[in-house]
N, C-alpha and C positions, 0 to 999 in steps of 0.2 A: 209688505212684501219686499222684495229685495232690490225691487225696483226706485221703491225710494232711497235706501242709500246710493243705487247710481248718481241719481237726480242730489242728492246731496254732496258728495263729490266731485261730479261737476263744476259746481259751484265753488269748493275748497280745491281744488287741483287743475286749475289753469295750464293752457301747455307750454307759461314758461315757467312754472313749478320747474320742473324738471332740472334746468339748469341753474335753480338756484341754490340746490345742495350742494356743501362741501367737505372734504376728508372727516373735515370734525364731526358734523352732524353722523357721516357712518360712523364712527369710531365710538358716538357715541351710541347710538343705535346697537352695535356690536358687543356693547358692555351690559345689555340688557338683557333678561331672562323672558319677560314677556314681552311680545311685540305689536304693536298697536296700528292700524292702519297708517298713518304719518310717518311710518317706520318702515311699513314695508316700501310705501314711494322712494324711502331714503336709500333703500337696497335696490331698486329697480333705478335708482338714477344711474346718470356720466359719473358720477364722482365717485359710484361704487366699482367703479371698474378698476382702481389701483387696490380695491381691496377683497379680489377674488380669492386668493389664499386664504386669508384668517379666516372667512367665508365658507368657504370649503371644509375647514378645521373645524371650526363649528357645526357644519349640518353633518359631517362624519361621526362625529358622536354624538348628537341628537337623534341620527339612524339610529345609529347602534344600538341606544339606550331605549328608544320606541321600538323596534323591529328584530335586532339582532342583524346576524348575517343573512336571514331568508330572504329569497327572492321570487315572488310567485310566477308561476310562467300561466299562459291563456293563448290560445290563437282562437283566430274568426273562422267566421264559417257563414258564405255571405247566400242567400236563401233565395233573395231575387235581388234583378235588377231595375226591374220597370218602374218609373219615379214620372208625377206632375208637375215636378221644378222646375222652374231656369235655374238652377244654382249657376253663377258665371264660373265659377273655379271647379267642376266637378263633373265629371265622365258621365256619369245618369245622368245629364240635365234633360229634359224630356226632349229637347230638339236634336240633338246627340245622334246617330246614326251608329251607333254601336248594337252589339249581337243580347238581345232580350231573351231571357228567358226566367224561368220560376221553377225551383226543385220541385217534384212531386215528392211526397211520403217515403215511397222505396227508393229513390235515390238521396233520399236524407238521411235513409238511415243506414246505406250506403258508407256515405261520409262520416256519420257521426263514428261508424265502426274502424273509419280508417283512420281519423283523428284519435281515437282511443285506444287504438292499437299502438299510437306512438308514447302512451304512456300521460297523454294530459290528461287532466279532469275539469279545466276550468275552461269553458266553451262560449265564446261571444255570437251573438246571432244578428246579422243585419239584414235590412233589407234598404229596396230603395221607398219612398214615398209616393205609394198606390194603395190607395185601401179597396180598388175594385182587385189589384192583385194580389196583393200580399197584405188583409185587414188581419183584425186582431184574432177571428176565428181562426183561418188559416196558419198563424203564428203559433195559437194553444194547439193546436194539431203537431203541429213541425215539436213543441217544447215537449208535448206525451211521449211522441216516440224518442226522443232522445236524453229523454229525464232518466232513466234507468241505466243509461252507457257513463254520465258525467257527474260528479260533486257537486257540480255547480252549473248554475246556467244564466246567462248576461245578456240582456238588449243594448242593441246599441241600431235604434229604429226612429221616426217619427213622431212626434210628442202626442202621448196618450193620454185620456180623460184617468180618472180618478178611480172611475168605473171599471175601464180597461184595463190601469196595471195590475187593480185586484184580480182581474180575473185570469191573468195572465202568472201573477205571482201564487193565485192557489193552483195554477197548472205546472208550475214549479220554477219561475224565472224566481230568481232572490237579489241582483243585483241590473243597474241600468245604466248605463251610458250614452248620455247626452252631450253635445260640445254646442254651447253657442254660439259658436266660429266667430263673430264680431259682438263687443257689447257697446261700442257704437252705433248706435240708434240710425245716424246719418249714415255711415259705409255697409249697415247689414241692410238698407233697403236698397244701395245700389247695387250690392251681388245677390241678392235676391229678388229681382226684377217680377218674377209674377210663379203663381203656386202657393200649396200651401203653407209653406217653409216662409213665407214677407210675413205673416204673422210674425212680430219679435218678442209683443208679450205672452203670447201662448206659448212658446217656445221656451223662455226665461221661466217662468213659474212651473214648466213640467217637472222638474227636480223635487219643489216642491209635490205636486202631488202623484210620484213615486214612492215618496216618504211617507205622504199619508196612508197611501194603499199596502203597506207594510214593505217594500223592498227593502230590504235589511242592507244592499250597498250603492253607493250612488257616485257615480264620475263624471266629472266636469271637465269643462276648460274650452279656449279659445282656440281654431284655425291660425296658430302665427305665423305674422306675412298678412293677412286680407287686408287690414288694418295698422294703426299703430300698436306698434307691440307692447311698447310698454304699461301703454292703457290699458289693454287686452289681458295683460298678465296682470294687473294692478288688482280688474276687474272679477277676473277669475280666483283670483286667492280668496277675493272680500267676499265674491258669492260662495266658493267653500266654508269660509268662517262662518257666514251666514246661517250654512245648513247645519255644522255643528254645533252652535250655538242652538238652534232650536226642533233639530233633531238630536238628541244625542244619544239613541240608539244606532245611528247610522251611521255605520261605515262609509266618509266620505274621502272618495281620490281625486285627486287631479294630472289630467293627460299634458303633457304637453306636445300635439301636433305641428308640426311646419309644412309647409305647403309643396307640392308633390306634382313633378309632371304629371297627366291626365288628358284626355280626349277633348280639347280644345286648345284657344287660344288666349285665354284670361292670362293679364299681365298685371296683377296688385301695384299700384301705384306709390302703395307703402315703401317702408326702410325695409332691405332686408333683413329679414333675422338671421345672424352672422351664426356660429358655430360659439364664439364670444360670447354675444346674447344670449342663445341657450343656455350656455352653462350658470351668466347671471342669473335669469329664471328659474332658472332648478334651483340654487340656492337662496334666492330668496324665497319663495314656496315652504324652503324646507324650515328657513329661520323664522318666518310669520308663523307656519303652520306645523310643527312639529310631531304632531298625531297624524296626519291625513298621509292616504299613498300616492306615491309620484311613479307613473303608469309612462312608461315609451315603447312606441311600438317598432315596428320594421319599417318606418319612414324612413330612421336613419341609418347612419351604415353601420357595417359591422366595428369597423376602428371607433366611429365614435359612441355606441353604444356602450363598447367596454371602457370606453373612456369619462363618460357618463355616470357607469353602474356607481363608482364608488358615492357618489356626491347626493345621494341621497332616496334615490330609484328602489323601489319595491316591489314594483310586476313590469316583467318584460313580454310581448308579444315574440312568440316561436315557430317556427316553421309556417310562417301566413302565406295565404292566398287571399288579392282582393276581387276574385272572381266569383263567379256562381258558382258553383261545385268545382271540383278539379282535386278533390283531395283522393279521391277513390277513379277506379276504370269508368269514367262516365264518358258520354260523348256529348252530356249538354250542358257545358261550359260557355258561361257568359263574359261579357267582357269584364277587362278589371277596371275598377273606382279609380285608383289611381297606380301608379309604380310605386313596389315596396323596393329598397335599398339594401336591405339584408335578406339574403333569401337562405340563408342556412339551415341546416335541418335541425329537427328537436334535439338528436343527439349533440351536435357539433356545439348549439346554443348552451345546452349542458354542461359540455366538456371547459366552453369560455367561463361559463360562470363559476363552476369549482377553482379554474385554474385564477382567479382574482379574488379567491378566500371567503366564496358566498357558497350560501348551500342552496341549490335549484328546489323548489317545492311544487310539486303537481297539484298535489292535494295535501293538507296536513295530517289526514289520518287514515291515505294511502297511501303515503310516501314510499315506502318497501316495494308495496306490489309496483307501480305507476313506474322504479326505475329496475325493477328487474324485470319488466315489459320490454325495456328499450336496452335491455344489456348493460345496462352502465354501475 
C-alpha cells in the first residue's frame, strides 16, 4: 500500500534534505524528461526557487501537449453539514455552534436545477462526516435525483468501504475527491483530535478502494498550511504516481488547497504557504506528473487564479458556495466550511478564461448547449 513508500521516505528524506540541493541538481532535474521522486524533492526545494521561470516554460508545454487549452469548470453543491469530528481547522467541527442542517430531496433538486441552469455539468457533492445524517443510503438518494440534471457527478465525502463506493458509483457517482490534509502521521493526529476522521490509515487507503469499486476518477491532495508543505506536496504527488501506476485506468488529479478563514480559532503552526510556494507546487506537480489534473478551487482569489491558470491548472471551481444549499430560493441554508475568495459568477469565470486563450468546457459533449445556457 502506499503507506509503505511513506515509511520509506521517511527514511530517505530527512528535513535537512531540503537544504541540501543546489542550482545544479535543478538544472539538472530540468534537463530531464522523466522524473523520479528524488527529482521532484529537487523541485520542491529552496534552490528551486531562482528557477521558477524555466519551470513554468516547461509545465506550459507539458499542458498543452497533455491537455490542450481546455479547462474544465465543476462547482460544489454541499448536502449537509452535520459532522462527528474535531477537525481543528474546520467549520463542521462537531463542537462548532454553527447553523446545521441537511437537504431534503426537493430541495436538492431545487439546486441541482439552478446549478444546471448556469450551464455546468460537472457537480461535486459534500457533506460533513455523519453517517446517522448524511450515510451512504441517503447520498444514493440525493445522487438518483440529480444524475439526470449533470454529466457527471463527484464526492468529495468521508472515506467509504469498498462496498459503498460500488454502490454509490452504480447509482452514478464516476469520480471521488478525497484530500488527506496532512500526510504526516504526527500533525494529522493533532488536528484530528477525536472522530472518525483520527483514523489516517483508513483515510490514506480510500483512494485506493475507490479505484477498486470502479470510479473511473480520483483527486487528491494535502490541506497546505496544517503541516510542512513541502512534505505534504512531496507526499501528495508520490501518492498520485502511486495511483497511476496501479490504476491506470483512472483518472487521477491533484487539488491544491491552502487553508481558509473558517468558524474557529486554529492557528497552523506550520510555514505559511506563500503565493511563491504555490506557484512552486503547481509546477512541480505538473513536471513529476505530467498526465494527472491540477484542480484549484475558489480558496484563491480571483487575480491569482488567472495568474495560476496558465502554469498548468486543468479544472477550475465556479460560481461556489460552501454552504448547505444557497444556490436556488431556499430558506435552509447552512453555514459555510469555510470562506471562498473568489465568488464570481459562472459567466464572468467564463468570460476570464476565454480572455487568457483557454476554452471553458462544461461538459465535452455538451459544450454547445451548456454555453448557450449561460448566453456566452
Amino acid at each position: 500500500m502506499f503507506y509503505d513508500q511513506i515509511t520509506e521516505w521517511q527514511h530517505r528524506l530527512p528535513e535537512s534534505s531540503w537544504a541540501s540541493y543546489s542550482g545544479v541538481d535543478v538544472e539538472r532535474v530540468l534537463a530531464r524528461e522523466i522524473l523520479r521522486p528524488q527529482d521532484l524533492a529537487v523541485l520542491l526545494s529552496p534552490a528551486a526557487l531562482a528557477y521558477l521561470e524555466p519551470m513554468a516554460k516547461k509545465a506550459q508545454a507539458i499542458t498543452l501537449r497533455n491537455f490542450g487549452h481546455t479547462i474544465g469548470l465543476f462547482t460544489p453543491l454541499y448536502l449537509a453539514n452535520f459532522c462527528t469530528n474535531q477537525c481543528v481547522y474546520c467549520s463542521f467541527h462537531a463542537g462548532n455552534k454553527i447553523t446545521r442542517c441537511k437537504l431534503t430531496l426537493e430541495q436538492i433538486i431545487k439546486e441541482g436545477e439552478a446549478i444546471s441552469s448556469s450551464g455546468l455539468q460537472h457537480l461535486l457533492l459534500l457533506t460533513g462526516e455523519s453517517r446517522a445524517q448524511s450515510g451512504p443510503a441517503y447520498m444514493e438518494k440525493c445522487v438518483r435525483v440529480l444524475r439526470p440534471m449533470f454529466a457527471s457527478l463527484g464526492l468529495e465525502v468521508y472515506p467509504l468501504s469498498t462496498e459503498e463506493y460500488q454502490r454509490l458509483f452504480e447509482a452514478g457517482v464516476d469520480s471521488v475527491t478525497l484530500f488527506q490534509e496532512t500526510y504526516d502521521e504526527v500533525s494529522y493526529a493533532e488536528v484530528h483530535p477525536a472522530g472518525p476522521k483520527r483514523d489516517y490509515h483508513y483515510r490514506l487507503e480510500a483512494p485506493d478502494r475507490a479505484c477498486e469499486a470502479g470510479i473511473s476518477s480520483v483527486n487528491i491532495g494535502a490541506l497546505l498550511g496544517l503541516s510542512d508543505w513541502r512534505r505534504d506536496a512531496f507526499y501528495s504527488a508520490l501518492h498520485a504516481d502511486y495511483l497511476q501506476k496501479n490504476y491506470p485506468g483512472v483518472e487521477v488529479s491533484i487539488s491544491v488547497p491552502r487553508l481558509r478563514p473558517y468558524a474557529g480559532s486554529f492557528k497552523s503552526s506550520a510555514a505559511p504557504v506563500t503565493d511563491e510556494a504555490l506557484v512552486q507546487i503547481i509546477l512541480a506537480y505538473r513536471l513529476f506528473l505530467p498526465r494527472a489534473g491540477l484542480t484549484l478551487s475558489t480558496r484563491e482569489s480571483p487575480q491569482m487564479r488567472e495568474n495560476l491558470l496558465p502554469l498548468g491548472i486543468t479544472r477550475l471551481s465556479a460560481g461556489s458556495l460552501t454552504s448547505v444549499g444557497g444556490y436556488s430560493e431556499t430558506d435552509n441554508v447552512g453555514s459555510n466550511q469555510f470562506e471562498i475568495s473568489d465568488d464570481r459568477s459562472v459567466p464572468d469565470v467564463v468570460r476570464m478564461i476565454r480572455a487568457k486563450g483557454y476554452l471553458p468546457a462544461f461538459c465535452d459533449w455538451v459544450n454547445m448547449r451548456a454555453e448557450n445556457a449561460v448566453g456566452l
